[in-house]
C-alpha positions as CSV (number, residue, x, y, z in Angstrom):
1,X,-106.1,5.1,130.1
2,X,-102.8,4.6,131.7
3,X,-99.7,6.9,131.9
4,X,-96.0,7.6,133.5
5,X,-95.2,10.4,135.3
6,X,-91.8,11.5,135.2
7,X,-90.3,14.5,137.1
8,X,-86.6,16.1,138.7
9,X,-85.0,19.0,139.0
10,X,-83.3,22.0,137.3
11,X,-81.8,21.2,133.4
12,X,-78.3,22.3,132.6
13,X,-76.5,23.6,129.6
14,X,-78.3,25.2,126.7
15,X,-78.9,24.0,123.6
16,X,-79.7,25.8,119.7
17,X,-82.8,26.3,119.1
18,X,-84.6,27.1,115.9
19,X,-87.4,29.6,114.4
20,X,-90.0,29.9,111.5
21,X,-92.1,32.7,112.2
22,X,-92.5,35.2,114.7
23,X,-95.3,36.2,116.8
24,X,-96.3,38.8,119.6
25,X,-97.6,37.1,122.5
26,X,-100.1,38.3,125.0
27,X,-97.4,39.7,127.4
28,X,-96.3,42.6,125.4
29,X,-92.9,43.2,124.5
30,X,-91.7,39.7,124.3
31,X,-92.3,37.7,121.0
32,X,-92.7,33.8,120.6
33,X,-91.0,31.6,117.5
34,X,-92.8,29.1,116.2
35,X,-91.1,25.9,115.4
36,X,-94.3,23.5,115.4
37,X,-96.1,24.4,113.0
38,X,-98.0,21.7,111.8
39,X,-99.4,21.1,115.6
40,X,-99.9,25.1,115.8
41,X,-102.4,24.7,112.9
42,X,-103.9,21.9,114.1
43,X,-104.3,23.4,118.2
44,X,-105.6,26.4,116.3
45,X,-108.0,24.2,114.1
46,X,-110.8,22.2,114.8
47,X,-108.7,20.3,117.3
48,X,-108.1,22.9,119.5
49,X,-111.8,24.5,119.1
50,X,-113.3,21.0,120.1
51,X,-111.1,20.3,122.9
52,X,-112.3,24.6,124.1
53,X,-115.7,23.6,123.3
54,X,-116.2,19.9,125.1
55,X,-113.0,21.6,127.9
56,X,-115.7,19.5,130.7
57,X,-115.3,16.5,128.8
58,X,-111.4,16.4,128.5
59,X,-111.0,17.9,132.0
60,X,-112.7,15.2,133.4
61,X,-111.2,12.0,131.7
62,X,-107.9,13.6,132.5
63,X,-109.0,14.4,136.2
64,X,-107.9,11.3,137.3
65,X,-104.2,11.6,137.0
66,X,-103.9,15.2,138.8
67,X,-103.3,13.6,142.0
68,X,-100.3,11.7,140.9
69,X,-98.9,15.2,139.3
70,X,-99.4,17.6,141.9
71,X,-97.8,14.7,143.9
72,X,-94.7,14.7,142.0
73,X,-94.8,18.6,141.5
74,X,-94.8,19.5,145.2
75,X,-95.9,23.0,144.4
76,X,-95.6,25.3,147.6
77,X,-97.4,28.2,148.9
78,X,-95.4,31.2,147.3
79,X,-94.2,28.8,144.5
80,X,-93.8,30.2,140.9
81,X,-95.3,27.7,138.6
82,X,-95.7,27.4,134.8
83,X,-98.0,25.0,133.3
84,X,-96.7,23.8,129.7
85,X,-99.7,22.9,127.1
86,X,-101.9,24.5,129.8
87,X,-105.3,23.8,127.2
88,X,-108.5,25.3,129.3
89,X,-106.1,26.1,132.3
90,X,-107.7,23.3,134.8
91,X,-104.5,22.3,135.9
92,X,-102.8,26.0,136.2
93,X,-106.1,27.1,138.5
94,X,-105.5,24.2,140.7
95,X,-101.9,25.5,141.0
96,X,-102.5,28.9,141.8
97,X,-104.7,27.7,144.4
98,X,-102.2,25.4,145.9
99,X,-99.4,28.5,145.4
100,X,-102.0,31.0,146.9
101,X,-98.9,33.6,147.6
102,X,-97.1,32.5,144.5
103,X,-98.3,32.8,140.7
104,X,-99.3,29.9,137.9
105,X,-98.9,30.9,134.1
106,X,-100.2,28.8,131.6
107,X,-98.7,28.5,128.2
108,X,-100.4,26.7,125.3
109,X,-100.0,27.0,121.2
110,X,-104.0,27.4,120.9
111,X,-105.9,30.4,121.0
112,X,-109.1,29.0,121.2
113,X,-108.3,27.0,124.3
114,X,-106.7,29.6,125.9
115,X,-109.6,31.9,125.6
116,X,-111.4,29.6,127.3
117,X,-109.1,29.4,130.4
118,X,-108.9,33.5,130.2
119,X,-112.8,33.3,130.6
120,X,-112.9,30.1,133.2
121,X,-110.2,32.0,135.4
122,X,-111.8,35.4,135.7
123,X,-111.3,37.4,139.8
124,X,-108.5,34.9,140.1
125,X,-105.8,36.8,140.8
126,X,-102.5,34.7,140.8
127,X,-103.2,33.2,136.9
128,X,-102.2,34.7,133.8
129,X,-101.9,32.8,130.2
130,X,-99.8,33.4,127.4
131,X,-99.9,32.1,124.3
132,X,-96.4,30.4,122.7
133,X,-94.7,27.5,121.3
134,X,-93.0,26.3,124.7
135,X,-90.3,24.8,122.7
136,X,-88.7,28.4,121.8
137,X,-91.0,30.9,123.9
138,X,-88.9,33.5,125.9
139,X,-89.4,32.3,129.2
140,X,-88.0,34.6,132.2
141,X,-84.7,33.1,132.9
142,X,-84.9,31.7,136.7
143,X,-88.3,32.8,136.5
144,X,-90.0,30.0,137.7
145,X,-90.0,27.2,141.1
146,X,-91.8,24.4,139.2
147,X,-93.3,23.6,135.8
148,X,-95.8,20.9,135.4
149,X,-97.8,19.6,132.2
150,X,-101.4,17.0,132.2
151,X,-100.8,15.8,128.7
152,X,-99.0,18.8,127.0
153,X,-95.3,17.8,126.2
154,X,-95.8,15.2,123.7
155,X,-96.3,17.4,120.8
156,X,-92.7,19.4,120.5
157,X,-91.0,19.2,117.5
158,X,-87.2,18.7,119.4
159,X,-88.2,17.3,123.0
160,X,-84.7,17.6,124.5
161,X,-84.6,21.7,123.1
162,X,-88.1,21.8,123.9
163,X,-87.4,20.8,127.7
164,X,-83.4,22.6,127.8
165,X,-85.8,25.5,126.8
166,X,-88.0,25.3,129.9
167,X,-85.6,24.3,132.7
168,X,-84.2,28.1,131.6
169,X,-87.0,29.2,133.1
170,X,-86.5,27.0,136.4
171,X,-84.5,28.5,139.4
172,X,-81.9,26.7,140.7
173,X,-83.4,23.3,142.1
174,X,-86.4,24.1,140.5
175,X,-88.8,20.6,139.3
176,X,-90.6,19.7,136.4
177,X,-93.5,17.7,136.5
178,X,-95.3,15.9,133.9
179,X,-97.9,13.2,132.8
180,X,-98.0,11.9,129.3
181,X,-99.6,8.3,127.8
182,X,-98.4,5.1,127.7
183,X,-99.8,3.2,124.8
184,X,-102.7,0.6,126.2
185,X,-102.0,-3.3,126.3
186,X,-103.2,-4.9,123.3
187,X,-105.1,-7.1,124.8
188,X,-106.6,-5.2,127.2
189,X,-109.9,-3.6,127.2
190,X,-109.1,0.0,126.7
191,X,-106.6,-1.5,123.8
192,X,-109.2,-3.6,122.1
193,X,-112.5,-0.8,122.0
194,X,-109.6,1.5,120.3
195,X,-108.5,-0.9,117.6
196,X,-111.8,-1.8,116.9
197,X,-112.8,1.7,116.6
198,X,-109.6,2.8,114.5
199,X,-110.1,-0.5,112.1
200,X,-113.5,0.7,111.3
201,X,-112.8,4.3,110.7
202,X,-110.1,3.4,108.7
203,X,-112.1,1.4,106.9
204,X,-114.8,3.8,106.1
205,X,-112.3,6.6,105.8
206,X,-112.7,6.9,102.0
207,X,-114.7,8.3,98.9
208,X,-115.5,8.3,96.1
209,X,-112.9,9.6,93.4
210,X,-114.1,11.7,90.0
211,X,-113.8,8.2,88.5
212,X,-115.8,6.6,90.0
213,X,-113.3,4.6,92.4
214,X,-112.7,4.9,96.2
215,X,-109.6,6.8,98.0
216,X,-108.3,7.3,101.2
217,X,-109.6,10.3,102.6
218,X,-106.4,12.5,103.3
219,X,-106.0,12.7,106.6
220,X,-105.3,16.3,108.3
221,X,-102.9,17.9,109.8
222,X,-100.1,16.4,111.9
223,X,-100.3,12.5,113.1
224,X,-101.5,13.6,116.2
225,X,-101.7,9.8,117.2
226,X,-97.4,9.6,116.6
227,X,-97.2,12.4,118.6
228,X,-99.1,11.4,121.8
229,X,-97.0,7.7,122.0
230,X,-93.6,9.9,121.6
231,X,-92.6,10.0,125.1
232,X,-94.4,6.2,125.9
233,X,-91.1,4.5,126.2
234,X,-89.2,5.4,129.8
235,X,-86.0,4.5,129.4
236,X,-85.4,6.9,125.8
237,X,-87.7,9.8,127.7
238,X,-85.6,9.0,130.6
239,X,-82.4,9.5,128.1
240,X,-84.0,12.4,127.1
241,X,-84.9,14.5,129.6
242,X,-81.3,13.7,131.3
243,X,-79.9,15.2,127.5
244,X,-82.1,18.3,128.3
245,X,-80.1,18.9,132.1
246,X,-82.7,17.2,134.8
247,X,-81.6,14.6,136.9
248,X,-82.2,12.3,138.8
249,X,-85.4,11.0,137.0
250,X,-87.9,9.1,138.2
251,X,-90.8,7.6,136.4
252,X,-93.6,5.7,137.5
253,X,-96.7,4.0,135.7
254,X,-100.1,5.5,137.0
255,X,-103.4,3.7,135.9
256,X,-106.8,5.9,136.7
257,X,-110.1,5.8,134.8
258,X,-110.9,7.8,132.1
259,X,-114.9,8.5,131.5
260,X,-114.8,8.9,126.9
261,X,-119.0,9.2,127.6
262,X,-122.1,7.9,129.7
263,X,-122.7,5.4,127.9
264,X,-120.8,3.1,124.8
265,X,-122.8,5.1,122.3
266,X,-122.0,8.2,123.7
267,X,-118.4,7.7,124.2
268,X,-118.3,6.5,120.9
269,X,-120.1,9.4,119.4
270,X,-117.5,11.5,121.1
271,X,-114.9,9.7,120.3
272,X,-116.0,10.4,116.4
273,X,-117.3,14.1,117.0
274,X,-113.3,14.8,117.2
275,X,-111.9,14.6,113.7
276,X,-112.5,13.0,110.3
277,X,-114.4,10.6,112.3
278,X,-117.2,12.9,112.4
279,X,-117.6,12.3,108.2
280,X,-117.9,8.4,108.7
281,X,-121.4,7.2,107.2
282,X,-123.9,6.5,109.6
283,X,-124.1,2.7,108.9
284,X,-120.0,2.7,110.1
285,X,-121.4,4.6,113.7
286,X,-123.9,2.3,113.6
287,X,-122.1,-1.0,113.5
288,X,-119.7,0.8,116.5
């Protein structure tokens, strides 16, 4: 799995943002908008419940790009961070540990995986979580010395509001952080196992209709795939993160391992466990 980090400092002017429903957060008083709420259903789903439930699994194919973050992040002993699409909070306990007199706040659109950070950060006392849509939440104005995200800024329905949004929250100076994919090379190992493995779910992905014939199994919820390639191309993320106030930019391409199992049959049986996958007929798992 290979991905670009991009990071700089403090965005500029404002932008409109928008609202669909509103919801009390876990910090009292303030309430969050949702804008996204086809990836809010889906983070409060099955997704999001099988990312909380295998959080070991995830945590540890991601592991291998939180050098090349904290890197860029440069978070400081009394630094204020906030860690956007937070998931189980791995990333915001490493923070508060590195900003020992500061504080990390994690922000994610799923309950169930922010339940599980609650529960994985217990007698630490610089962490707190709250629950929100980070394109619209109300952030503390200047409340914040650095934000930084493992994999959690690809789903926003408006990226530039999404990110004018957060560098509210930055102080002057203030850096942002992030890692997101790059799509693999065709050609390439990683890019061959998941084609082969997409072609055969798609193939298997339908069932029988009331008459008799076959259909394509409706797939649910947002195209999470779409959204996880919407920030692969750095020159247009470059454009946009420049729209949203930061600057300068810098990019660069990091390639680390990611571990999908112990074994082919396990990664592939993860791989599956994760979505419709999980309905394929055995024959399909078995020909994987």
């Amino acid at each position: 799995m290979a991905h670009p980090a991009a990071h700089g400092p403090l965005p500029g002017p404002s932008d409109r943002l928008r609202g669909d429903h509103r919801r009390r957060t876990d910090r009292g008083a303030a309430v969050s908008t949702v804008v996204n709420t086809g990836q809010a259903e889906a983070w409060n789903g099955p997704v999001g419940q099988h990312w909380a439930n295998h959080h070991e699994r995830y945590d540890g194919m991601l592991a291998s790009f939180d050098e090349a973050l904290f890197t860029a992040a440069g978070i400081g002993e009394a630094d204020r961070v906030l860690d956007v699409g937070c998931g189980s909070g791995s990333t915001t306990r490493r923070a508060a540990r590195l900003a020992a007199r500061g504080h990390a706040v994690g922000v994610d659109i799923s309950e169930p995986m922010l339940a599980r950070a609650r529960s994985l950060s217990t007698g630490i006392g610089n962490v707190s979580y709250e629950w929100g849509d980070a394109q619209v939440h109300p952030f503390p104005a200047d409340g914040h010395d650095v934000a930084i995200s493992r994999g959690g800024v690809m789903f926003f329905a408006d990226h530039t509001a999404a990110f004018t949004n957060i560098g509210r929250s930055l102080r002057p100076g203030g850096r942002l952080a992030f890692v997101c994919p790059r799509p693999a090379a065709p050609d390439g190992e990683e890019g061959r196992a998941l084609g082969l493995l997409a072609s055969l779910l798609t193939a298997s992905a339908t069932r029988p209709s009331a008459a008799g014939t076959s259909a394509p199994r409706p797939a649910p919820g947002p195209d999470l795939a779409a959204a996880m390639a919407s920030l692969s191309a750095p020159d247009r993320t470059r454009q946009m993160l420049e729209g949203a106030g930061f600057g300068p930019v810098g990019i660069t391409a990091v390639d680390a391992p990611a571990c999908w199992g112990r074994d082919a049959g396990d990664a592939v049986d993860f791989y599956v466990s994760r979505g419709p996958g999980a309905e394929v007929p055995e024959e399909t798992l078995s020909a994987m």
